[in-house]
Backbone as a ProteinNet text record, in pm:
[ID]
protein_1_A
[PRIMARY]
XXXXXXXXXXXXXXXXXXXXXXXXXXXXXXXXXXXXXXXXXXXXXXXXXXXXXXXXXXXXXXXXXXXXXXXXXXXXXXXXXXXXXXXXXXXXXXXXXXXXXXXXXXXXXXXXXXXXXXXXXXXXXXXXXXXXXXXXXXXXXXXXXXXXXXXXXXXXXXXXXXXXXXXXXXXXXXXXXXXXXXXXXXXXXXXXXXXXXXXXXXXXXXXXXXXXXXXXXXXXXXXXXXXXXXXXXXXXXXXXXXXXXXXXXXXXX
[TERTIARY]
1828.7	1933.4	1965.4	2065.6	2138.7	2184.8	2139.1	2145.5	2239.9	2395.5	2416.9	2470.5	2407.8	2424.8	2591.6	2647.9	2772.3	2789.4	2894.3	2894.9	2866.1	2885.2	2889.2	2700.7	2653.9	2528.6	2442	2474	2424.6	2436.8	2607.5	2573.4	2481.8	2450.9	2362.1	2272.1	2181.9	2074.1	2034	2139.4	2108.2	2142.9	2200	2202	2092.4	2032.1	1871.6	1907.9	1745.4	1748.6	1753.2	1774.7	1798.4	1645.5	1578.4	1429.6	1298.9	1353.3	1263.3	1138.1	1161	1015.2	964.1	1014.9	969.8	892.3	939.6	877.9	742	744.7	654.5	550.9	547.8	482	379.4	499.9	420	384.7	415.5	275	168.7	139.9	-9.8	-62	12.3	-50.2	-117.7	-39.4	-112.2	-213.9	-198.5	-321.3	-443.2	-451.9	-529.9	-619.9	-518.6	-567.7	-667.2	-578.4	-689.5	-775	-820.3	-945.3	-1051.9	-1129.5	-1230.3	-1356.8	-1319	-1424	-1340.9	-1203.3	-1168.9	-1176.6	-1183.8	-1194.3	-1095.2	-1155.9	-1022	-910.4	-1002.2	-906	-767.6	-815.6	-750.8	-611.1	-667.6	-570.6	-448.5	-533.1	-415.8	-355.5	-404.3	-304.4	-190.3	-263.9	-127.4	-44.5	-59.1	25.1	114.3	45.1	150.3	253.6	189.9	261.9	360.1	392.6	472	586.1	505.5	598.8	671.4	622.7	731.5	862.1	818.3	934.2	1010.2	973.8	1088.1	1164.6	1102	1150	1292.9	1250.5	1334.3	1463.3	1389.8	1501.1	1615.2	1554.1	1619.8	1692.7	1656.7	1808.9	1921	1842	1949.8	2054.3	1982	2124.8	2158.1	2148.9	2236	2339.5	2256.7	2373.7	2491.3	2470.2	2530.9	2670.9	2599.9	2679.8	2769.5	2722.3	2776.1	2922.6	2886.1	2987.7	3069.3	3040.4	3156.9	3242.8	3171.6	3292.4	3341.1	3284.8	3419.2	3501.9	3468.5	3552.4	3689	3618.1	3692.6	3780.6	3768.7	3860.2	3929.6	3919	4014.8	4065.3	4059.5	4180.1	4276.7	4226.2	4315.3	4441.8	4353.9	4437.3	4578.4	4476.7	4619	4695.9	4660.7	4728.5	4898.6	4818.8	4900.4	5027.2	4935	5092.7	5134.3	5103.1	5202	5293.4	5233.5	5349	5438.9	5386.4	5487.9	5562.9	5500.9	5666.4	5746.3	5696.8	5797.6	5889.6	5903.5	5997.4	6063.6	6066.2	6096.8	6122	6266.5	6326.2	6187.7	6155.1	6104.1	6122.3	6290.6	6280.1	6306.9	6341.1	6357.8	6274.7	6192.2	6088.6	6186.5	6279.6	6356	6369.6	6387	6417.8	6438.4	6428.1	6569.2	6613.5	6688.7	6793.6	6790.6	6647.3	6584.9	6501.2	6451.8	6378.8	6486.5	6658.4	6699.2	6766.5	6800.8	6883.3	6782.3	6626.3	6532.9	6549.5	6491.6	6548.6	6682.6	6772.3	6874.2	6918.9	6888.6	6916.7	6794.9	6681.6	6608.7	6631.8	6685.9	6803.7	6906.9	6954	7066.3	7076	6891.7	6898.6	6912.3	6812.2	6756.4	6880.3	6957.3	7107.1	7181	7249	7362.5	7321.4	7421.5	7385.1	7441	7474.8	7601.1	7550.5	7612.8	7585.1	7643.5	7612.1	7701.9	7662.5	7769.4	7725	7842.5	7726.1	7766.3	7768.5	7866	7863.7	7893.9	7823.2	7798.4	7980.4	8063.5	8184.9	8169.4	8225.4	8227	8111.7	8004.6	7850.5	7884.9	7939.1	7935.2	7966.4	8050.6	8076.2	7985	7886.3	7765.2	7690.5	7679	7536.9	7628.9	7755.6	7795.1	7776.5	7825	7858	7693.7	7586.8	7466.5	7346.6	7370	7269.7	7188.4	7102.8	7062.1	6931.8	6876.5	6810.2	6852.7	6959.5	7065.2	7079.6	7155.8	7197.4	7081.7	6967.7	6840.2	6831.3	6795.3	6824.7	6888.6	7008.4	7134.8	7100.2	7102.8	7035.4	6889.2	6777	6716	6728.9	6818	6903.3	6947.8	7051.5	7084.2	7040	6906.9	6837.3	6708.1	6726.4	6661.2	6757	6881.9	6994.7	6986.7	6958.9	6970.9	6861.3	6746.7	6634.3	6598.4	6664.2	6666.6	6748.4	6838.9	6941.9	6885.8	6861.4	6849.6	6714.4	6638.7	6493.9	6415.1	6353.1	6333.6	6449.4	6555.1	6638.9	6703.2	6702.3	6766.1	6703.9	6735	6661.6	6744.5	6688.7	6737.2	6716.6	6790.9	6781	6877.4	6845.5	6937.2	6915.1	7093.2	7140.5	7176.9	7198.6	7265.1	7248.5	7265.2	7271.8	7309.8	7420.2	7475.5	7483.7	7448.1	7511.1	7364.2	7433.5	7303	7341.8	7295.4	7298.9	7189.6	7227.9	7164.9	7216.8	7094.8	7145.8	7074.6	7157.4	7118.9	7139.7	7029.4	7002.1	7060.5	7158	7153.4	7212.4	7305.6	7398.4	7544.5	7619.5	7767.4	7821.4	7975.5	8006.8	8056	8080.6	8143.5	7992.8	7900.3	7752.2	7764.8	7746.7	7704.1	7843.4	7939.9	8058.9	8022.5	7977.1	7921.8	7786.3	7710.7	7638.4	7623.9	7723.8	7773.1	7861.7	7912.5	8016	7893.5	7788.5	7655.1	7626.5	7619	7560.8	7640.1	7785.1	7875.5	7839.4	7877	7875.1	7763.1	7614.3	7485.7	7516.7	7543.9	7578.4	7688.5	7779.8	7870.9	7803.1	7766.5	7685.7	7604.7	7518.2	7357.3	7411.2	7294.8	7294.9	7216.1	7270.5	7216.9	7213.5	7067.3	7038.4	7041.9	7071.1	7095.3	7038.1	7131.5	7230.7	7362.5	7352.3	7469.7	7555.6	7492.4	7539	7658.6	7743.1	7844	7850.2	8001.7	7952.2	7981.4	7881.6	7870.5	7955.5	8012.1	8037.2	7998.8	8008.6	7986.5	8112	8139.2	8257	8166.8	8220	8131.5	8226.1	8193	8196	8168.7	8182.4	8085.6	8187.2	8059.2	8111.4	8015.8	8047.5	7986.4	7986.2	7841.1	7809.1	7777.4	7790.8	7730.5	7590.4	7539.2	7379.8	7434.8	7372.3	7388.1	7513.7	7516.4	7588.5	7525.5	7550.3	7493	7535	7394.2	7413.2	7491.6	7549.6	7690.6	7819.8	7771.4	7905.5	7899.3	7834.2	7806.1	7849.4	7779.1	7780.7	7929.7	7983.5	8135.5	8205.1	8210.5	8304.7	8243.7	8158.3	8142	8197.4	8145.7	8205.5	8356.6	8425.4	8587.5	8592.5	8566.8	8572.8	8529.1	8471.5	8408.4	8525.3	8550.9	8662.9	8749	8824.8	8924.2	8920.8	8768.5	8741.7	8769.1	8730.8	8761	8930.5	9001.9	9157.7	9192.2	9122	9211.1	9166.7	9108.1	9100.8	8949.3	8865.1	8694.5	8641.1	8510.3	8444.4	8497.6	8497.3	8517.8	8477.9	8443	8437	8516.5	8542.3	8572.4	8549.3	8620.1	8535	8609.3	8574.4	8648	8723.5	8758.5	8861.6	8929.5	8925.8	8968.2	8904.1	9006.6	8918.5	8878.7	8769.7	8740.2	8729	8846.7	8829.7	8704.4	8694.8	8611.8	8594.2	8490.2	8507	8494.7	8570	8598.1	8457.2	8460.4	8338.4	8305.9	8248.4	8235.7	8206.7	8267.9	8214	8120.1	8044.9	7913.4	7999	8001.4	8057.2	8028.6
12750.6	12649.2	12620.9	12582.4	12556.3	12419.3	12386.7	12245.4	12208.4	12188.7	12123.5	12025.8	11998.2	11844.5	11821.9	11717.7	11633.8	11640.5	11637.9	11635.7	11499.1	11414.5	11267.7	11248.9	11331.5	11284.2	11390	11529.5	11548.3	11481	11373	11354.3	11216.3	11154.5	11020.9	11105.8	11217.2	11227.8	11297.8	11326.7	11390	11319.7	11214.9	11123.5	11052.7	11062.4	10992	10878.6	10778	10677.7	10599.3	10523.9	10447.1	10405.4	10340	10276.9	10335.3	10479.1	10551.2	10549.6	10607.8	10605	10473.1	10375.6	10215.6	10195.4	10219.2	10171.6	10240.2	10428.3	10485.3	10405.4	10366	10319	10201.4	10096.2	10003.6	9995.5	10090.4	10089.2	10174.3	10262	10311.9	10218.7	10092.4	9972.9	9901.6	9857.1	9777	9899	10026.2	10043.3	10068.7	10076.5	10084.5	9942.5	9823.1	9680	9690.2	9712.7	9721.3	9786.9	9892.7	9982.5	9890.5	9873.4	9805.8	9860.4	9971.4	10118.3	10130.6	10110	10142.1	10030.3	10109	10003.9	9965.6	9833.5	9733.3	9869.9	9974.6	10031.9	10100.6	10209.7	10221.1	10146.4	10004.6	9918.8	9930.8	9869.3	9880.4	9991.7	10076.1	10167.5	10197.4	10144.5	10185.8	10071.6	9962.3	9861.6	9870.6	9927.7	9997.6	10098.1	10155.8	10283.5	10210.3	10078.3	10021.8	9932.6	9871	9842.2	9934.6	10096.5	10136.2	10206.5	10182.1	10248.8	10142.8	10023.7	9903.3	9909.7	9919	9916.3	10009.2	10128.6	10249.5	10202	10152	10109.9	10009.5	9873.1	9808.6	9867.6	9981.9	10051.1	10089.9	10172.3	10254.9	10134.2	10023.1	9934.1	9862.8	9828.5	9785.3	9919.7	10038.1	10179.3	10151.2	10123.6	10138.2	10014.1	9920.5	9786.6	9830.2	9863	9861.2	9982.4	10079.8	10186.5	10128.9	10021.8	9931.6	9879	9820.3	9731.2	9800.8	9890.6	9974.8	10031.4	10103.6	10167.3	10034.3	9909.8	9825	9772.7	9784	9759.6	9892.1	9976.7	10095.7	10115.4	10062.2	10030.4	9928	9824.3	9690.8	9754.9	9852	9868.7	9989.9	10081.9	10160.5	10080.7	10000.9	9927.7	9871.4	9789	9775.4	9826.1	9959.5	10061.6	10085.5	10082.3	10127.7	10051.4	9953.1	9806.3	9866.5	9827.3	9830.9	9936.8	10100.6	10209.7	10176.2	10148.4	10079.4	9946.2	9887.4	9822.4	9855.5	9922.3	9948	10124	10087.7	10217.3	10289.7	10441.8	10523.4	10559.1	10561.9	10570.1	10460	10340.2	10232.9	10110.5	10134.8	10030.3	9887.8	9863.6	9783.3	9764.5	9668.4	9651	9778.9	9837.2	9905.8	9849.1	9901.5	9887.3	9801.4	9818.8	9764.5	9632.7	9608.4	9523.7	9437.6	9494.7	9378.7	9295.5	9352.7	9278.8	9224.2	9233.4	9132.4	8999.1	9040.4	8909.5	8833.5	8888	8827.2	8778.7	8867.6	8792.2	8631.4	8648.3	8529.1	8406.3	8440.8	8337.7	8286.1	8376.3	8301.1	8238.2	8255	8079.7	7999.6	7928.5	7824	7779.9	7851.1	7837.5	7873.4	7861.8	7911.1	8059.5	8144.4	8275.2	8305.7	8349.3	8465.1	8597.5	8704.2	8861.8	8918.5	9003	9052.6	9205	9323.4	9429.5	9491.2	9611.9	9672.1	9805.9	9912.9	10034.4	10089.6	10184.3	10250.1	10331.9	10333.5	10418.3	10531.8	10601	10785.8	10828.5	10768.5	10842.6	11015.5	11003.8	11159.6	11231.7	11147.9	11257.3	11259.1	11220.6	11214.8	11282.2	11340.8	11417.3	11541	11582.9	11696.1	11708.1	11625.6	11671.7	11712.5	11631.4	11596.3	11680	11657	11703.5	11543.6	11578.6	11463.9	11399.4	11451.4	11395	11298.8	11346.9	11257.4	11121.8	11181.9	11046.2	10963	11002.6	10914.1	10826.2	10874.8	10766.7	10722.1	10678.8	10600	10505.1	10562.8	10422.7	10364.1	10431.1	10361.9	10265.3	10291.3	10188.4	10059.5	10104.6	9971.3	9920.7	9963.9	9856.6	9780.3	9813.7	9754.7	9649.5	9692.4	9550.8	9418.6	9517.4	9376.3	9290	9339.4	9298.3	9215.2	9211.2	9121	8998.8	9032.3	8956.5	8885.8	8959.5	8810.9	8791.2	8789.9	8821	8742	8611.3	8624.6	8506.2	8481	8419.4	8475.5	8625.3	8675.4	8779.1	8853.7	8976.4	9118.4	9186.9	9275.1	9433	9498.8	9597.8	9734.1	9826.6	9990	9991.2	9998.3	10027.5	10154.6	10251.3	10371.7	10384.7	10546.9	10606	10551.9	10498.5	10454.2	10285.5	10220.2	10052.5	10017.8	9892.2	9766.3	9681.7	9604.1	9430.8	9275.6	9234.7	9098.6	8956.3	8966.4	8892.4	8705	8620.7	8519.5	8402.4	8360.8	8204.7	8068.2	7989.6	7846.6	7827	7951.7	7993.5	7987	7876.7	7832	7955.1	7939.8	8097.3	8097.7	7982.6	7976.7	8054.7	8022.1	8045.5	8199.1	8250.8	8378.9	8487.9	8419.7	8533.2	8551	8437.5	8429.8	8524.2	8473.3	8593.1	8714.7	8756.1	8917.1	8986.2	8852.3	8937.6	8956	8848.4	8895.9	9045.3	9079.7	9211.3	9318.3	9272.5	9382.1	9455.4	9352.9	9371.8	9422	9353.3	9412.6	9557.9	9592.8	9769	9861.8	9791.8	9827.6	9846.3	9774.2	9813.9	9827.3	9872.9	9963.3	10076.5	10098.6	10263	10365.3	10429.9	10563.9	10701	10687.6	10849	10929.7	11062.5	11169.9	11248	11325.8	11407.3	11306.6	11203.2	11137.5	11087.4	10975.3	10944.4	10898	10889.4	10769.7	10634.5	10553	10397.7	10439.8	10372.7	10373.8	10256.2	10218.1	10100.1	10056.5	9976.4	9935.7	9811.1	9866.9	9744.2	9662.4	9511.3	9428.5	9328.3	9327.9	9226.5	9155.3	9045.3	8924.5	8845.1	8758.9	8700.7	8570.2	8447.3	8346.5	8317.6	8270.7	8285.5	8172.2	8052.3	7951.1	7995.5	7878.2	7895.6	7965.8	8042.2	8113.4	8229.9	8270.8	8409.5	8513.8	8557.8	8702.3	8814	8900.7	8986.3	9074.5	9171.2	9204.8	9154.5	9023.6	8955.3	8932.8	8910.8	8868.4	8980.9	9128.9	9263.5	9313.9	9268.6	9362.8	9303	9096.5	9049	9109.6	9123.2	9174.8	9317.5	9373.9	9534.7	9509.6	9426.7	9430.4	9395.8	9330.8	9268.2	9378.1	9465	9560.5	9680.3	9725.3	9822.3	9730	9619.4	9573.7	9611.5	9562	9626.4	9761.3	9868.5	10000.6	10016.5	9940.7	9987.9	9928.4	9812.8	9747.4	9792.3	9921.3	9985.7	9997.3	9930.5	9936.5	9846.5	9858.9	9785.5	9626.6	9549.6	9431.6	9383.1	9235.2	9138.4	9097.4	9114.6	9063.4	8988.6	8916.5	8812.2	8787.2	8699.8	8717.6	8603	8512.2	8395.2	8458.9	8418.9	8433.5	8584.2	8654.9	8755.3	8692	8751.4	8722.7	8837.3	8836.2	8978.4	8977.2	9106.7	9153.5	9009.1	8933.3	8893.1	8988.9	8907.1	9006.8	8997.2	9147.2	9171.1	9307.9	9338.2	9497.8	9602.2	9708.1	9804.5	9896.2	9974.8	10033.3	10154.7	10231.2	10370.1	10453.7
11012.9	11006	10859.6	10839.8	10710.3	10704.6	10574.5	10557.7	10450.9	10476.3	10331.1	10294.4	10165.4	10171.2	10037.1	10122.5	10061.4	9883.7	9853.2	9661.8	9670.9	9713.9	9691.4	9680.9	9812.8	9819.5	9678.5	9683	9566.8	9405.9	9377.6	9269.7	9258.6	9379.9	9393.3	9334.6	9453.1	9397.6	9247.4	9190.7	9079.3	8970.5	8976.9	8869.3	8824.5	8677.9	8601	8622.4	8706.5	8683.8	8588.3	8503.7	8375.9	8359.7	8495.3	8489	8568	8563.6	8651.6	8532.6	8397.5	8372.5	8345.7	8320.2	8292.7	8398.8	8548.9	8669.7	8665.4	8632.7	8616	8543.2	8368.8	8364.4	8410.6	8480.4	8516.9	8623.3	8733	8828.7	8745.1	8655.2	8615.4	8556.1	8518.4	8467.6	8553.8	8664.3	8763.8	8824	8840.2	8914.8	8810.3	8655.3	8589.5	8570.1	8605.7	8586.2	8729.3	8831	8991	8991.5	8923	8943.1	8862.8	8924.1	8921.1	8778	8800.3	8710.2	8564.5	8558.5	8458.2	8334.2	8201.5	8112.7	8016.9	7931.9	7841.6	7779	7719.6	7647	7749.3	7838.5	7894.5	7940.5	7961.7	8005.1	7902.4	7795.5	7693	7632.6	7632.3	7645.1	7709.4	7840.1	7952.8	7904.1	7836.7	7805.5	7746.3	7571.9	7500.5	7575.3	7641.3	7661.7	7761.6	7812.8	7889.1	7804.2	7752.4	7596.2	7550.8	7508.4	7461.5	7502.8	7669.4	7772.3	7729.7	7786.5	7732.5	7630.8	7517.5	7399.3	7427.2	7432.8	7450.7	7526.9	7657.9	7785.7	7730.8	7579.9	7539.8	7420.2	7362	7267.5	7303.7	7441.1	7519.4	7600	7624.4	7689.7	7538.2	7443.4	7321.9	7336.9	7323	7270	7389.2	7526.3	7648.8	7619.7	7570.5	7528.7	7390.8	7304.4	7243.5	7245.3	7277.1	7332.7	7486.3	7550.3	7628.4	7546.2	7441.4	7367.4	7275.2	7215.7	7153.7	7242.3	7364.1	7433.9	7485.4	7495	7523.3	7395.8	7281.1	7162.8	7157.6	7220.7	7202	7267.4	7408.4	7525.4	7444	7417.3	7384.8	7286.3	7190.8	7061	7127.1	7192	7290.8	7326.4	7430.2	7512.4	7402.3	7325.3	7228.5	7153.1	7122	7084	7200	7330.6	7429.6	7431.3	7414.3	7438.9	7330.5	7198.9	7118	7090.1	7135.4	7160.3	7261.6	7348	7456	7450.1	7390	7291.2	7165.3	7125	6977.9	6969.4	6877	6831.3	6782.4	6803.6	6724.1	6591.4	6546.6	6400.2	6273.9	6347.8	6310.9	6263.5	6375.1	6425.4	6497.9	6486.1	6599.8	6688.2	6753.9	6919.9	6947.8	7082	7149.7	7235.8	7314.6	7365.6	7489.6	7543.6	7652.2	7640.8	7520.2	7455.9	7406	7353.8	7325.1	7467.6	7541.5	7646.7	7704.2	7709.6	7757.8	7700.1	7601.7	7460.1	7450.1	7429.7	7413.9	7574.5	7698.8	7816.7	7840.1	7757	7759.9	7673.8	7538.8	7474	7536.2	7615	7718.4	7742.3	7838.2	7956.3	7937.4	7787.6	7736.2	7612.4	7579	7479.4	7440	7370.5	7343.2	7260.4	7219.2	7106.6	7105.1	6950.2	6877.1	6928.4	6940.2	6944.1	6847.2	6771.2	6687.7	6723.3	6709.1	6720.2	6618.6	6540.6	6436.7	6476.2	6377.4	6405.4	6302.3	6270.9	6109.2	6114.4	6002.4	6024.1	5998	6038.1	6043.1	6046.3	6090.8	6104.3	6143.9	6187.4	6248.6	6134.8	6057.8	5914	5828	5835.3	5726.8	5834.2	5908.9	6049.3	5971.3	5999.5	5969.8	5804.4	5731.6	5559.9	5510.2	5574.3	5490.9	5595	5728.4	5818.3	5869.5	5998.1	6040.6	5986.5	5882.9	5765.1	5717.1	5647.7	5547.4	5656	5768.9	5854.3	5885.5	5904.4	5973.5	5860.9	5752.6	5625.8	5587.8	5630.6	5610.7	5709.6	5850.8	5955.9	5911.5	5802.9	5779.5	5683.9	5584.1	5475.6	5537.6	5659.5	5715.3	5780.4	5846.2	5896	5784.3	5685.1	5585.5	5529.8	5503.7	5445.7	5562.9	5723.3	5857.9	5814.1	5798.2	5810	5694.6	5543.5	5398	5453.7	5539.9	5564.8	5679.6	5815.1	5891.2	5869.1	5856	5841.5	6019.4	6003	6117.1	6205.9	6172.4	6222.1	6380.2	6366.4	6481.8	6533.1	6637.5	6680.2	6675.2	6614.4	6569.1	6648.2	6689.6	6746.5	6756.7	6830.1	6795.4	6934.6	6985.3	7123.5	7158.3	7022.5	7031.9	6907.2	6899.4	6773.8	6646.8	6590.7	6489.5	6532.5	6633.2	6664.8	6666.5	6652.1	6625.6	6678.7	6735.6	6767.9	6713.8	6654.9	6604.5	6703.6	6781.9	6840.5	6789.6	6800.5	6708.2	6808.2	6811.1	6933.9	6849.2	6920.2	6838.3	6764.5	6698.5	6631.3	6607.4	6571	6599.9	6519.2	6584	6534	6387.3	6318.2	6198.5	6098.1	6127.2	6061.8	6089	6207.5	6245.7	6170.6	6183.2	6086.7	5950.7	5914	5753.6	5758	5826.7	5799.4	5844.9	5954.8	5957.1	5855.9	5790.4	5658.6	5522.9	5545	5444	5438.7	5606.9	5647	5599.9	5660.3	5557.3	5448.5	5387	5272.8	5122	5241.4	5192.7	5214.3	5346.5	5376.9	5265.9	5260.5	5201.9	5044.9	4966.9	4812.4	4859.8	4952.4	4959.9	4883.2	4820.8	4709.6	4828	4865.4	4948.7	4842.1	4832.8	4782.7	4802	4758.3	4742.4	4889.9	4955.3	4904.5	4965.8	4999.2	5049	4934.3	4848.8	4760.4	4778.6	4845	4859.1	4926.9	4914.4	5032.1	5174.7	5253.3	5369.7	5436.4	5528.1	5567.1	5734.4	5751.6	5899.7	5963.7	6053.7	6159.3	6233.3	6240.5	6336.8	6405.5	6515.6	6670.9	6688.3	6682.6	6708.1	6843.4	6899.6	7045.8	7021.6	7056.7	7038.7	7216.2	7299.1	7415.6	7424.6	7546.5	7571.8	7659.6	7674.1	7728	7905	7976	8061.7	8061.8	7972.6	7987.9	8005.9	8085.9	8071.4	7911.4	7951	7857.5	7849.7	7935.3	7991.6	7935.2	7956.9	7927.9	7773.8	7694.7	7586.5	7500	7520.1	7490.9	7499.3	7619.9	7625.5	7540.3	7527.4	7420.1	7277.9	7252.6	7118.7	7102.1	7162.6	7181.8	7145	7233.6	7233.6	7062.4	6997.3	6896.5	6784.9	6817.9	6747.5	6751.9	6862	6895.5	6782.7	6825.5	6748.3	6564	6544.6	6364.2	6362.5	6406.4	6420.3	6413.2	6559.1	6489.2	6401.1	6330.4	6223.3	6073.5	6060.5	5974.7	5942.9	6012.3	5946.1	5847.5	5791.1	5716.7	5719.8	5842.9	5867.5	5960.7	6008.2	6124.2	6167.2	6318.5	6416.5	6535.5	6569.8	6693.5	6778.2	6877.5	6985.7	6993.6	6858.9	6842.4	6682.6	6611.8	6465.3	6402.1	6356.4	6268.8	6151	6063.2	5973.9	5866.7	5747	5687	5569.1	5525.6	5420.4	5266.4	5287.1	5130.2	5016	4948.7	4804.7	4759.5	4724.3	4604.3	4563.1	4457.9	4351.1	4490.5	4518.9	4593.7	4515.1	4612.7	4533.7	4464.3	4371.4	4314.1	4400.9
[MASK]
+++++++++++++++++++++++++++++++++++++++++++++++++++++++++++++++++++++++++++++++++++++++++++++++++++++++++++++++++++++++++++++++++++++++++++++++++++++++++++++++++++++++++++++++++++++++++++++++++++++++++++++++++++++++++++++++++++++++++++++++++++++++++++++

């Protein structure tokens, strides 16, 4: 007859007990203490020699502990960057796209918010003139001018290739034009190095939202407002009441 036994039951039985030799020792202890014939030394020996299973048994659970909690600070710290690629542009480090309409749909509830959305001009002509090197560092330029500029006032994010949105909680719209024409215009004299070396500019949208708008809704009036900068020649703000043109000031060479 043939007997065979289960993987489950072979890996029970083949897994080392943790306290198999500890136990070992201390029954040869108790039966060295019960023999009636045997003597002090003996005993103690077997004592030591029970002591130092322990001992042993107590490194090996520090080592056991201590390799939980690192393994457990190295979940946390993954965990972490998961979170945070999953929010945030890869080459940016910014919101994306998904992370901002969380956000800005959670500004909603609780108040009012400007949206502003920007769009780099002729990007496509700098991917072709320079290559997409050149261009990645131009979007990294301007999200360095967003970021001097709003710093932590608004939330900042990349919806698409060349567009951005700052979206700004609490924000009356006379404030938020002023400081999208800041943004301008930081973009506009940014020095972009080589091999680009010329000015860049960006068109902007802005939509001023009362508390419960949707993001949809918030997004398309800006958009419209944004389209509108585009036909009205570029490098300017627009909104969805008053335009607001370019303030004067030195363009970059």
């Amino acid at each position: 007859m043939v007997v065979t036994t289960s993987s489950a039951d072979a890996s029970t039985s083949d897994a080392p007990d943790l306290f198999q030799s500890e136990s070992e020792a201390l029954e040869k202890a108790r039966a060295i203490r019960a023999d009636a014939n045997a003597d002090a030394g003996r005993y103690r020996q077997a004592l030591g020699d029970l002591i130092g299973h322990y001992e042993r048994l107590m490194r090996e659970t520090r080592r056991l502990i201590g390799r939980s909690d690192r393994a457990e600070r190295e979940m946390h710290t993954l965990t972490q960057q998961l979170q945070y690629r999953a929010t945030h542009d890869a080459l940016t480090d910014v919101f994306n796209r998904s992370a901002v309409i969380e956000r800005a749909t959670k500004a909603l509830r609780v108040d009012c918010a400007v949206m502003v959305l920007l769009d780099i001009d002729e990007f496509k002509k700098v991917n072709d003139d320079y290559g997409h090197p050149a261009g990645d560092a131009v979007i990294l330029g301007i999200v360095d001018c967003l970021r001097r500029i709003v710093g932590g006032k608004g939330i900042i994010g990349r919806v698409g290739g060349e567009e951005f949105t700052v979206v700004l909680p609490g924000y009356e719209l006379e404030e938020a034009l002023e400081l999208a024409d800041t943004m301008r215009a930081a973009i506009e004299n940014h020095v972009f190095e080589a091999p680009v070396n010329r000015r860049i500019t960006s068109s902007f949208g802005v939509s001023a939202n009362v508390m419960g708008t949707s993001f949809d809704t918030a997004y398309g009036l800006a958009d419209a407002a944004l389209y509108k900068a585009k036909r009205s020649g570029r490098n300017r703000v627009e909104c969805t009441g008053e335009p607001l043109m370019p303030m004067a000031g030195p363009a970059a060479a």
